[in-house]
N, C-alpha and C positions, 0 to 999 in steps of 0.2 A: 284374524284381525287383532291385532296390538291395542290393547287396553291403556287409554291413558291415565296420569299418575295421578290421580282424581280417588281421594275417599268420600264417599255419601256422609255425612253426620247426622246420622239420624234421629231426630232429635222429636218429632211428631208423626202420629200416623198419617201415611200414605196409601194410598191403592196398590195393593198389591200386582196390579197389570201394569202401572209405571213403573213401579220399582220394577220388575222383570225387563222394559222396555232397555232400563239404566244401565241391565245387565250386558247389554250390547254395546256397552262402549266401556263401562268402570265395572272391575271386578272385586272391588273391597267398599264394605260398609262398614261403618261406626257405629254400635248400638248407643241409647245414653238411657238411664233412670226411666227417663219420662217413656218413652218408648215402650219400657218394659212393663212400665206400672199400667198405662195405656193402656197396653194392646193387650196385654196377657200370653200365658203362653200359646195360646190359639193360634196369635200374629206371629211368634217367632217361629213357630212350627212352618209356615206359610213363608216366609221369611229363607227358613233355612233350604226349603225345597227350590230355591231357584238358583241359578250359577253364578254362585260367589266362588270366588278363589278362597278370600278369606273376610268373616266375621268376627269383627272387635267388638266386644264388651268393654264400651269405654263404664265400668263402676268407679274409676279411682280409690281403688281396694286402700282402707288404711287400718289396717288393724292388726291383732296378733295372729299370728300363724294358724290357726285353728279355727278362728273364726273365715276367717279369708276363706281358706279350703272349704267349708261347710259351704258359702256364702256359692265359689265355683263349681262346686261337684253338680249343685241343684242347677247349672245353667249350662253344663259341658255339651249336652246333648244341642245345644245349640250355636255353641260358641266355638272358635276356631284359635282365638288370643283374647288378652284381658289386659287394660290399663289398669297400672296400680302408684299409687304414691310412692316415690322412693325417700323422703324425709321418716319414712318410717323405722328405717333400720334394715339390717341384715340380719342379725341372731333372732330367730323367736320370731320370724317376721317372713319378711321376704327369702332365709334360706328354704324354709319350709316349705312356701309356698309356690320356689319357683322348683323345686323336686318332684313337687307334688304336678305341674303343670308340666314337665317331663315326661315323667312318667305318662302321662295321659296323650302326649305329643301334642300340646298344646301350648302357645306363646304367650310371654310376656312382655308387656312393655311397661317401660318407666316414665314416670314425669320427670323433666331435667327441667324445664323452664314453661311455664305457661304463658299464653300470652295475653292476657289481662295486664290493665298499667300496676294492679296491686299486686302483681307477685317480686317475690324480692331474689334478685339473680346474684344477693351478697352470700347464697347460702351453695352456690353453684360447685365450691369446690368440694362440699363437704356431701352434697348429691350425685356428684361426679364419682366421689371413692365407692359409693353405694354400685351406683353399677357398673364400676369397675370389676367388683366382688360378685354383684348376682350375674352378671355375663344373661340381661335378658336379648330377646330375640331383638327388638327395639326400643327409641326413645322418642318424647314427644317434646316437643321443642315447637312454642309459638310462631308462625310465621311473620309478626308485630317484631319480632327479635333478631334482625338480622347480622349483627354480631355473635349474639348466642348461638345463631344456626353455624354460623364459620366457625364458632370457636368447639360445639360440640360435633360438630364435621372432622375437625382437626385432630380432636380428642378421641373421636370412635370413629376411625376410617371406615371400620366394617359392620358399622353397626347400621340397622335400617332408622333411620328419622323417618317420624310422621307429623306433620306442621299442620295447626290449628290457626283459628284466625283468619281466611281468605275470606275476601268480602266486607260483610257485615263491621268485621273490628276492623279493618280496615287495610291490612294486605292486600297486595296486588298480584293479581294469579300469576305465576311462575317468578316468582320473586324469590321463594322459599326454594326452590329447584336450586336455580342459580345458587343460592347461599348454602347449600347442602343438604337440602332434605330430600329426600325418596319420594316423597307422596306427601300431596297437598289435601289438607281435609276442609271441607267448603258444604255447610247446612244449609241455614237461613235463606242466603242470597240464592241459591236453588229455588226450593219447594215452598218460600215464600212469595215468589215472582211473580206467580201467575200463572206461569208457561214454565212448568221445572225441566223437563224433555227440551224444549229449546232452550233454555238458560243450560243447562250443562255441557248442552254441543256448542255453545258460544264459550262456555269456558273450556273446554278442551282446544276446541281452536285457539283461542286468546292466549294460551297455556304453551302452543307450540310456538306461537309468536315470540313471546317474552322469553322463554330458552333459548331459539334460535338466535334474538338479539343479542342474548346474556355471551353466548360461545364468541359470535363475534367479538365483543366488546372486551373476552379474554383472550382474540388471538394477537 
């Protein structure tokens, strides 16, 4: 069965027999802070035993090279890739640390634009050189940004987007598809619902919809 482009953002704990259920339709989750502070390692442990393709450690890493690494080694065993800050740097920073996450065959991704109204996309060209240089696995790019998403589409043909924002801030599921990201990342509006198991199979469905219209609307 074809997994749709759906990341979990995991953002509070949940039952671990949903999350397994979720696994039947979306094979990639988001970890965030709260999550981890939560749950402890106990939950990730629990976490990691069910069939993810791939687990994100969204920390938004921003620090020096050595801190980072310490910060990743202690979570490797559970983690699969890591978001990190690209306003950080390359020297002393993110070369290290994306070597380091090589070596371990483990991914990175970059923030290129968030999608909050406060992020400022005047600094875009100067986070664009950044991962031009680290060459991470992927980028996250707002799905509130759909500009941003065409113009870092344009800019990294081959590179994976992951789009934040569906829902809650106010993206409309497959909008960010359309506009060039991979994978749509959608928390709140889930496993705030009520019904998280039914909200996600109505966003999947709703998700095929909005592509399917997007292809026409480009033929």
């Amino acid at each position: 069965m074809e997994k749709a482009r759906i990341i979990l953002a995991l953002d509070k704990i949940l039952p671990i027999n949903l999350l397994k259920d979720f696994t039947t339709h979306i094979n990639k989750i988001k970890i965030s802070y709260v999550t981890l502070l939560e749950g402890g390692l106990g939950y990730l442990k629990d976490i990691r035993k069910l069939d993810w393709d791939e687990i994100i450690f969204d920390l938004k890493l921003a620090d020096i090279d050595s801190t980072m690494i310490s910060i990743v080694k202690n979570l490797e065993q559970f983690a699969d890739s890591y978001i990190s800050h690209s306003f950080i740097g390359y020297e002393g920073a993110l070369d290290k640390l994306k070597n380091y996450l090589d070596s371990r065959n483990k991914g990175l991704y970059l923030v290129l634009s968030m999608s909050h109204k406060g992020w400022n996309d005047d600094y875009y060209k100067y986070l664009k050189s950044i991962v031009n240089v680290t060459k991470p696995k992927g980028i996250v790019v707002g799905a509130t940004k759909p500009l941003m998403l065409k113009l870092a589409r344009s800019d990294f043909p081959n590179t994976i987007i992951i789009s934040p924002g569906v829902g809650v801030q106010g993206a409309k599921i497959g909008e960010a598809i359309c506009n060039g990201a991979d994978y749509e990342i959608i928390g709140r509006s889930i496993y705030d619902s009520g019904e998280p198991l039914k909200t996600l199979i109505e966003f999947i469905d709703n998700q095929k919809v909005t592509i399917n219209e997007c292809k026409v609307r480009q033929t």
